[in-house]
C-alpha positions as CSV (number, residue, x, y, z in Angstrom):
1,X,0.0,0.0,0.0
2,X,2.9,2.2,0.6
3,X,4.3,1.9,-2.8
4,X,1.1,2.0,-4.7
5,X,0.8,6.1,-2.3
6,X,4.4,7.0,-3.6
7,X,3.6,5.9,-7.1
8,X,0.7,8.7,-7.1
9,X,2.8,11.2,-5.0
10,X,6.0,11.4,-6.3
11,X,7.5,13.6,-4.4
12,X,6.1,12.6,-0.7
13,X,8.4,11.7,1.9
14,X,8.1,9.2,4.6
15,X,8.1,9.4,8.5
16,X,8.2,5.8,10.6
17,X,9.8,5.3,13.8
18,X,11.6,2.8,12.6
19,X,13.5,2.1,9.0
20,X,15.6,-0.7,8.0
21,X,16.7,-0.1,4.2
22,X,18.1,-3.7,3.9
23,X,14.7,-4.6,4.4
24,X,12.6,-2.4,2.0
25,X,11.7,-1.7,-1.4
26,X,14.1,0.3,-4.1
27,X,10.6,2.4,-4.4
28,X,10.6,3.4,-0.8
29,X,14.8,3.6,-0.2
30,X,14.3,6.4,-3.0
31,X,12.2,8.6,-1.0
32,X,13.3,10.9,2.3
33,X,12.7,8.7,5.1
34,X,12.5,10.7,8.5
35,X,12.5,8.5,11.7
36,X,11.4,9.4,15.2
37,X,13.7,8.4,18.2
38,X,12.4,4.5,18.6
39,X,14.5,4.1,15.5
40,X,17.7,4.7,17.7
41,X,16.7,2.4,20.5
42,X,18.2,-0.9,20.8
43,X,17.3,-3.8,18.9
44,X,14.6,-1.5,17.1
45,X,14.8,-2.5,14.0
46,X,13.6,-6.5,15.6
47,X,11.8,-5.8,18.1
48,X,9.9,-2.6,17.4
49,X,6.7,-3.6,19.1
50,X,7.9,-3.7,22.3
51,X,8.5,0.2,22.5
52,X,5.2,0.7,21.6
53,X,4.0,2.5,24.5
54,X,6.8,5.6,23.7
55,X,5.5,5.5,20.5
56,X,2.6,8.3,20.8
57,X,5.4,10.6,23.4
58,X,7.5,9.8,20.0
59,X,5.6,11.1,16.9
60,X,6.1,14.8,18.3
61,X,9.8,14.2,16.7
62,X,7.8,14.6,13.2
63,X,7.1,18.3,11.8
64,X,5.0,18.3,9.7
65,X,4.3,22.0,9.2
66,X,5.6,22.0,5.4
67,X,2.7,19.6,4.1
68,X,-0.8,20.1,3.3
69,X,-1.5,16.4,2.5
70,X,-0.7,13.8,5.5
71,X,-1.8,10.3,4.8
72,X,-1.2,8.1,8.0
73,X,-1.2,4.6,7.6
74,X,-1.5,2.3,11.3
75,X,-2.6,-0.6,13.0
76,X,-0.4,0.6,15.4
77,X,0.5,4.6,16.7
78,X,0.8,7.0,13.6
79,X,-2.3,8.8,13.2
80,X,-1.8,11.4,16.0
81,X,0.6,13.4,14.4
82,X,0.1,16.7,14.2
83,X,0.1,18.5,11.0
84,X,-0.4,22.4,10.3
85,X,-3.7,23.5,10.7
86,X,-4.8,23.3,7.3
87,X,-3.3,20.6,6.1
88,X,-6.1,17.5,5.0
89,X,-5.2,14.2,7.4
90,X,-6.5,10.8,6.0
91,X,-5.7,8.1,7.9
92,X,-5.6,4.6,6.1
93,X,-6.8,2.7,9.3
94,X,-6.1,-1.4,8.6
95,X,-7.2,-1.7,12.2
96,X,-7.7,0.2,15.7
97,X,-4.8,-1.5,17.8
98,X,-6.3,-4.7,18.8
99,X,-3.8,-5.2,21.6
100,X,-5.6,-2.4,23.0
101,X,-9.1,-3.4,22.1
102,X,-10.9,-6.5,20.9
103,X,-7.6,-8.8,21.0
104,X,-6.4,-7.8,24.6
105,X,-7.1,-10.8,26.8
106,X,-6.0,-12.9,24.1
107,X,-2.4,-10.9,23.6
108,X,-2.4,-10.9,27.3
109,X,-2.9,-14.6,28.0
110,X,-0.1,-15.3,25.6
111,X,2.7,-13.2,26.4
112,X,5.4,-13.3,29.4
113,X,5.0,-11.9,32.8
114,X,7.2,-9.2,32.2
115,X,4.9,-8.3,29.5
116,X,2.1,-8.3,31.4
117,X,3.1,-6.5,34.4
118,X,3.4,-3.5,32.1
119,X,0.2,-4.1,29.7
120,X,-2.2,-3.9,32.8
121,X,-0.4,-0.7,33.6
122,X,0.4,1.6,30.2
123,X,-3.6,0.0,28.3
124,X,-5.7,2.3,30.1
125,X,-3.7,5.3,29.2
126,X,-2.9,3.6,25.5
127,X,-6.7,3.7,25.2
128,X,-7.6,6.9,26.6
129,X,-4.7,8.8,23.7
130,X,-5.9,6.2,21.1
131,X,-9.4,7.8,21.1
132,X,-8.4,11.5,21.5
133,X,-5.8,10.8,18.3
134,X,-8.3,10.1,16.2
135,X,-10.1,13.4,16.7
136,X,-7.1,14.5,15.0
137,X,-7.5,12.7,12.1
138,X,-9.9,14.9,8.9
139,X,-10.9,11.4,7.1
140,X,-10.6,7.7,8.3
141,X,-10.6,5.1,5.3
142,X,-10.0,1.2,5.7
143,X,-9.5,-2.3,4.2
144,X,-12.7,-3.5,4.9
145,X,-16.7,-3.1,6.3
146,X,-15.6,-5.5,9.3
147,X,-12.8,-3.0,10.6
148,X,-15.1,0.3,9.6
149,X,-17.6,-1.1,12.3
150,X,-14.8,-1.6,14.7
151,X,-13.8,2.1,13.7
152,X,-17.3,3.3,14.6
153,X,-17.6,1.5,17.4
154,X,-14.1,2.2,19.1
155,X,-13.6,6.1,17.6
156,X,-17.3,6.8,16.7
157,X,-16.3,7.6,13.3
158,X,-17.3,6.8,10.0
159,X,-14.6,5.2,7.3
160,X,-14.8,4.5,3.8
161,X,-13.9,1.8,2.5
162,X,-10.9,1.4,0.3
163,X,-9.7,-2.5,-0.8
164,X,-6.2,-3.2,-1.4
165,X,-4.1,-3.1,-2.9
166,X,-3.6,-6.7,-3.0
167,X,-0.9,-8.5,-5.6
168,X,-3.3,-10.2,-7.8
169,X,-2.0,-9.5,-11.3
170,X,1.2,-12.2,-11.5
171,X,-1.9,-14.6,-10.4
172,X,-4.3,-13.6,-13.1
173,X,-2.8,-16.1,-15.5
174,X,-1.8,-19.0,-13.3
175,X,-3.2,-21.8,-14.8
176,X,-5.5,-24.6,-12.7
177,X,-3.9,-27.4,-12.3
178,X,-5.8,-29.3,-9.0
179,X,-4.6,-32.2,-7.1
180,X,-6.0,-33.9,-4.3
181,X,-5.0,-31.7,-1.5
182,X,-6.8,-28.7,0.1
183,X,-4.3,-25.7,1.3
184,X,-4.1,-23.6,4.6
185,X,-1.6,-20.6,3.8
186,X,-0.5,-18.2,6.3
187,X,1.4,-17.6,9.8
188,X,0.5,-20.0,12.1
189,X,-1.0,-18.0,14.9
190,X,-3.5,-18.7,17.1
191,X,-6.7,-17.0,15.8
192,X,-6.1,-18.0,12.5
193,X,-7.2,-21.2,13.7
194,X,-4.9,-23.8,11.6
195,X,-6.0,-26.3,14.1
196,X,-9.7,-26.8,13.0
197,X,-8.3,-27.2,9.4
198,X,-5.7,-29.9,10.6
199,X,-8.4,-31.8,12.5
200,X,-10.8,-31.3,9.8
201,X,-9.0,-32.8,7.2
202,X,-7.3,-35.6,9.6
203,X,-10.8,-36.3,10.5
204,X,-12.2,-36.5,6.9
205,X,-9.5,-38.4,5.5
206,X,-8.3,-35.8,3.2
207,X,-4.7,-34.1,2.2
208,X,-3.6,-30.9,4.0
209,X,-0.7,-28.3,3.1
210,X,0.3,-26.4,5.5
211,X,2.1,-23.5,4.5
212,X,3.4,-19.9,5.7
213,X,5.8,-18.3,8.3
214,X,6.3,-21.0,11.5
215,X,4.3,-24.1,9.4
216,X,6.8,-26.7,10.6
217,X,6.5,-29.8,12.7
218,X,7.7,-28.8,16.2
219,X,5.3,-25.7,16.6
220,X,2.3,-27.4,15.3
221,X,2.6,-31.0,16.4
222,X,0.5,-30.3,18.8
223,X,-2.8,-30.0,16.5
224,X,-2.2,-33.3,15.2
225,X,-0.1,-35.8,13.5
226,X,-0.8,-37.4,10.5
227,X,0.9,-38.6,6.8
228,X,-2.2,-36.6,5.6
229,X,-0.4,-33.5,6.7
230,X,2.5,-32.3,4.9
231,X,4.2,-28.5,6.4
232,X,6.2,-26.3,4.9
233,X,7.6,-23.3,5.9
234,X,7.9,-19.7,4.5
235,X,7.4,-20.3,0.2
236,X,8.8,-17.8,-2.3
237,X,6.1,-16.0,-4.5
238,X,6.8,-18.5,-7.5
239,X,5.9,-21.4,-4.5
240,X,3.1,-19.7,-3.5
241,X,1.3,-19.7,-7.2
242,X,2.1,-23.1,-7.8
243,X,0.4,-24.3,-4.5
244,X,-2.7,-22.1,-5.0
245,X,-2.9,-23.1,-8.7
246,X,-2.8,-27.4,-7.0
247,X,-4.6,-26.8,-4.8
248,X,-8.7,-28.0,-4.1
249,X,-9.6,-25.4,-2.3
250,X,-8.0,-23.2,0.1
251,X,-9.0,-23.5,4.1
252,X,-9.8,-20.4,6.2
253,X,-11.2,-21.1,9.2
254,X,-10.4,-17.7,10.8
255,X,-11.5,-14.4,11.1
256,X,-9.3,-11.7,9.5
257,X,-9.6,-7.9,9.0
258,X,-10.0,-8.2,5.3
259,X,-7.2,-11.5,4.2
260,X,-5.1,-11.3,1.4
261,X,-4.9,-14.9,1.3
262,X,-8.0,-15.4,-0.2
263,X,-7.7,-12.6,-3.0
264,X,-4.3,-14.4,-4.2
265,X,-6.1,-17.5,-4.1
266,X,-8.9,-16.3,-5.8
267,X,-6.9,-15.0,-8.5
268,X,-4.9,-18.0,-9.1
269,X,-8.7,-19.3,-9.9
270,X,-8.6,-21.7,-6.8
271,X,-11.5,-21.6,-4.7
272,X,-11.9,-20.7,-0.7
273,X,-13.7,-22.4,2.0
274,X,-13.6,-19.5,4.9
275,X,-15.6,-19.7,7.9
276,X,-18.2,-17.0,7.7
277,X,-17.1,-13.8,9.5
278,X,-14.6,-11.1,9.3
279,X,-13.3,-9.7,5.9
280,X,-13.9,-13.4,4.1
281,X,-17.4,-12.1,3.7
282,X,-15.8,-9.6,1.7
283,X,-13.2,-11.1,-0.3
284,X,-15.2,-14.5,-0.7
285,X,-17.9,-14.3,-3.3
286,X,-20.8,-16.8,-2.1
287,X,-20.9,-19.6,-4.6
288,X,-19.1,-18.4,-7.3
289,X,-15.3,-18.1,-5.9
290,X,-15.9,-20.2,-2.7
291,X,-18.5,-20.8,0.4
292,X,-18.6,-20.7,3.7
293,X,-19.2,-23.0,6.7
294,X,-20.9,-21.5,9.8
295,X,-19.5,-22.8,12.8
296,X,-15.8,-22.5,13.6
297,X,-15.7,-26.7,14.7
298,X,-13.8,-29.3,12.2
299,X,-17.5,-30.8,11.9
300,X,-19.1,-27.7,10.2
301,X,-15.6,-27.4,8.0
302,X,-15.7,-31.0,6.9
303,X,-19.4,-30.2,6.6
304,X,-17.9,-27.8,3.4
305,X,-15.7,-29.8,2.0
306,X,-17.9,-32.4,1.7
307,X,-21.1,-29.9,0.0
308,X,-18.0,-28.1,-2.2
309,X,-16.7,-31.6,-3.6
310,X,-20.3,-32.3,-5.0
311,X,-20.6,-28.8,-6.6
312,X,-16.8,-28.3,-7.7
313,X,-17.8,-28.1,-10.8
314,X,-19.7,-24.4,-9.9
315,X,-16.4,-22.9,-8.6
316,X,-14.4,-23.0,-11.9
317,X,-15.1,-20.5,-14.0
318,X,-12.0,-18.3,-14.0
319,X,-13.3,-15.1,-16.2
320,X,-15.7,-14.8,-12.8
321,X,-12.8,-15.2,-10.4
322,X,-10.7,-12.9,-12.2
323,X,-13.9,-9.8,-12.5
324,X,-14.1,-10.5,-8.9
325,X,-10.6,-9.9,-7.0
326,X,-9.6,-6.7,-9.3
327,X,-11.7,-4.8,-7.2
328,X,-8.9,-5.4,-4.9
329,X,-6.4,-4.5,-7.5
330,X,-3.4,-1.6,-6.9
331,X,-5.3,0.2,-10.1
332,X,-8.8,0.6,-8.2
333,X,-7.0,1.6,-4.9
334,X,-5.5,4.2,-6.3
335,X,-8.5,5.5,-8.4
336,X,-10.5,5.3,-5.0
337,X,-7.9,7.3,-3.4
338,X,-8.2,10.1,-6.1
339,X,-11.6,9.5,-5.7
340,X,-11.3,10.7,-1.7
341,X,-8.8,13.2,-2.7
342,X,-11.8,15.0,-5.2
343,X,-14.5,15.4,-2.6
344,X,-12.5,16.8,-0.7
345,X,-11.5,19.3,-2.7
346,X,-15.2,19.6,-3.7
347,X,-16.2,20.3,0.1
């Protein structure tokens, strides 16, 4: 999303608390790139979300007095900078911080003491700053209806949405060639729930891939073992086309913001069987690039699986899968974004 903003402002610069050019685009290393004093704080550039709470005392580094367009871009602390008074502030909001809000106890129950002695501490005051910030903000957009009733409900503001953009177009032309497995792609973390696919499929009798960031035997043993489940780790690009192009069907049994797994897996025409919440509502068209099972229980996956096998042929037609995910597309994020930019200068 960064790049697809510098490609329509050529001449913006950047401010982040923390930068690592070894570990960012040529597009973005060619811009100014300002950096607010987490970046000089040890181990930063790894461990960045433990300073979080001197993140907000931190953005006062930034001046942005010379601009009359600030775009802020957070799931995290960036949207209560202060620009001049007349400058516009959109702020691309991908989430309210969901350490602070819906995700707490969950963050909570999984980290350290150490952690925690702090969190129960620093939240209240995290969450008293995170509301007032956004007061400071001219226009909230977002990735999807799910997080823009978060918005309202956390800020009481409203935010249009604005998809992507999402990397669907080296997809467009995969071609189909499906096997006998089904696919879960993605970190393995806990709310992504690879566990009900991995008992689902176990359960069922069917073929499981498990792929993405942590996908290897010793962390996820523990959901179940089986020579119908193969892991692999992290996959190149390349990888990743050639699984979603073999696969059945791609499993999501969690609930994302919005999920770019299931646009890149829609656009390699292979069909998605997401649990029905979250952004999947979104990104999954009903019958036509996938379904959805209701309950999040192996039983009402396999329950799915087994409806999608006798209708696979309904879920092939790749002219429709293609229509559908370039609504996500870098092209219609940026023409939305002009789009924002005209009414306001219309107001």
């Amino acid at each position: 999303m960064l790049e697809a903003l510098l490609e329509m402002f050529p001449k913006a610069d950047i401010y982040t608390h923390v930068y690592n050019p070894k570990a960012i685009s040529p597009l973005i290393n060619s811009r100014r790139v300002f950096t607010s004093r987490i970046n000089r704080l040890p181990f930063a550039k790894k461990l960045y979300q433990l300073y979080m709470p001197l993140m907000p005392n931190a953005l006062v580094d930034f001046n942005l007095q010379q601009y009359d367009l600030v775009i802020s871009s957070e799931a995290g602390p960036a949207k209560g900078v202060v620009p001049n008074p007349n400058a516009y502030h959109i702020c691309y909001c991908h989430s309210p911080m969901r350490y602070l809000w819906d995700m707490y106890h969950e963050y909570f129950k999984n980290t350290n003491p150490f952690v925690k002695f702090f969190m129960k501490r620093m939240i209240p005051s995290l969450r008293i700053w995170d509301i007032t910030s956004a007061n400071m903000v001219d226009r909230f957009i977002t990735n999807s209806n799910y997080v823009a009733k978060r918005i309202r409900r956390i800020y009481n503001r409203e935010a249009e949405v604005v998809y992507g953009p999402a990397p669907i177009e080296p997809l467009l032309n995969v071609e189909r060639k499906p096997s006998d497995f089904y696919l879960f792609f993605g970190q393995i973390t806990s709310y992504k729930r690879v566990d009900i696919a991995i008992e689902a499929c176990i359960k069922s009798g069917r073929k499981l891939v498990v792929a993405g960031a942590g996908a290897k035997k010793k962390n996820i043993n523990k959901y179940g073992k089986s020579a119908l489940v193969r892991y692999i780790g992290r996959v190149t690009d390349e990888e990743a086309a050639v699984l979603f192009s073999q696969a059945k069907a791609l499993l999501y049994p969690g609930i994302e913001d919005l999920g770019l797994v299931p646009i890149e897996a829609n656009a390699a025409g292979c069909p998605v069987i997401a649990y029905r919440d979250g952004g999947a509502l979104e990104t999954v068209k009903e019958n036509v690039t996938g379904l959805f099972f209701n309950e999040q229980t192996p039983e009402s996956l396999i329950g799915a699986m087994d409806y999608f096998e006798q209708n696979e042929v309904t879920y092939s037609n790749r002219e429709v899968f293609n229509n559908h995910v370039r609504q996500f597309s870098k092209k219609s994020f940026i023409e939305r974004v002009y789009r924002v930019l005209e009414e306001r200068k219309r107001s």
